[in-house]
C-alpha positions in Angstrom: 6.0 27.9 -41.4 5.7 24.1 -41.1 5.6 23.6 -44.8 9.0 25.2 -45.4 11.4 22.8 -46.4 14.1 23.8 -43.4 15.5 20.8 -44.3 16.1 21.6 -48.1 17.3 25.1 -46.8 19.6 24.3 -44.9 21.5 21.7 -46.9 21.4 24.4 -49.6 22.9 26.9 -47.6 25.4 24.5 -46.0 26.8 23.6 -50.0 27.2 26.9 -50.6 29.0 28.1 -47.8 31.2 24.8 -48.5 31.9 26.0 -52.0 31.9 29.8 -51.0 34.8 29.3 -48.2 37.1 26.7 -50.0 36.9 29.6 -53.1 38.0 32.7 -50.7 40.7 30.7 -49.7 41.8 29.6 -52.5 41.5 32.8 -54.2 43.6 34.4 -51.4 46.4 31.6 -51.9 46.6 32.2 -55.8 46.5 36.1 -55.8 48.8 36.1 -52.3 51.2 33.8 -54.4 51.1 36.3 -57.4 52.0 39.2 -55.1 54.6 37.2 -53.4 56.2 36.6 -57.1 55.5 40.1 -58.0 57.2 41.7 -54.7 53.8 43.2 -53.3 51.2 42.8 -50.9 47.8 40.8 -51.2 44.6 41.1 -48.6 41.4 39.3 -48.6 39.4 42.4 -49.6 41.7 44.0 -52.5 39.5 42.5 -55.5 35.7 43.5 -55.7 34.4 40.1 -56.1 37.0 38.7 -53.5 34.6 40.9 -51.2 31.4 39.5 -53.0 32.4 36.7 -52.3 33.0 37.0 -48.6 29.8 38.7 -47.9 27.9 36.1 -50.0 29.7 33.2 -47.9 28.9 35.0 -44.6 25.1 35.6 -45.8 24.6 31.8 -46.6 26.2 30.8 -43.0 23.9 32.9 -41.8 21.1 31.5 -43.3 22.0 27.8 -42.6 22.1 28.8 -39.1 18.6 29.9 -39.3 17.0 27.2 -41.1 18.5 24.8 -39.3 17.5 26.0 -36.3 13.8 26.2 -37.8 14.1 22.8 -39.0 15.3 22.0 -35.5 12.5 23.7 -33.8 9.6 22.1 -36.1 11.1 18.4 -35.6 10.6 19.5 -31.7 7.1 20.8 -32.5 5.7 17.6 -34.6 7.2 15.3 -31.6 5.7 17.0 -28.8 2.1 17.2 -31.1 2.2 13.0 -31.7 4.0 12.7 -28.4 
């Protein structure tokens, strides 16, 4: 488990939950917009890949969470070994 780049990981993860949020919100701006103009109601979850989305921006916090805290953990490990 050393070998993994947590690092790497974790920067990944972090971009895409960056990217993931600012593109539910926005999508829930333009389409709550549209039902505003339209004289109807708009939620985060009525589109299929609204939802994909979502789940795919939870998943990668997830994930940066994780590999951080591995990343975290090893830089612990390697200091207490030349320590």
């Amino acid at each position: 488990m050393r070998k993994v780049p947590w690092g790497i990981i974790a920067g990944i993860c972090a971009i895409v939950v960056f990217f993931a949020t600012v593109g539910v919100i926005a999508a829930f701006i333009v389409l709550n917009s549209i039902a505003g103009q339209t004289h109807t109601t708009a939620t985060m979850f009525d589109v299929w890949w609204q939802t994909a989305l979502f789940v795919v921006d939870i998943i990668f916090a997830v994930g940066f969470i994780v590999s951080l805290a591995m990343y975290i953990r090893n830089a612990v490990v390697k200091r207490r070994e030349t320590a």
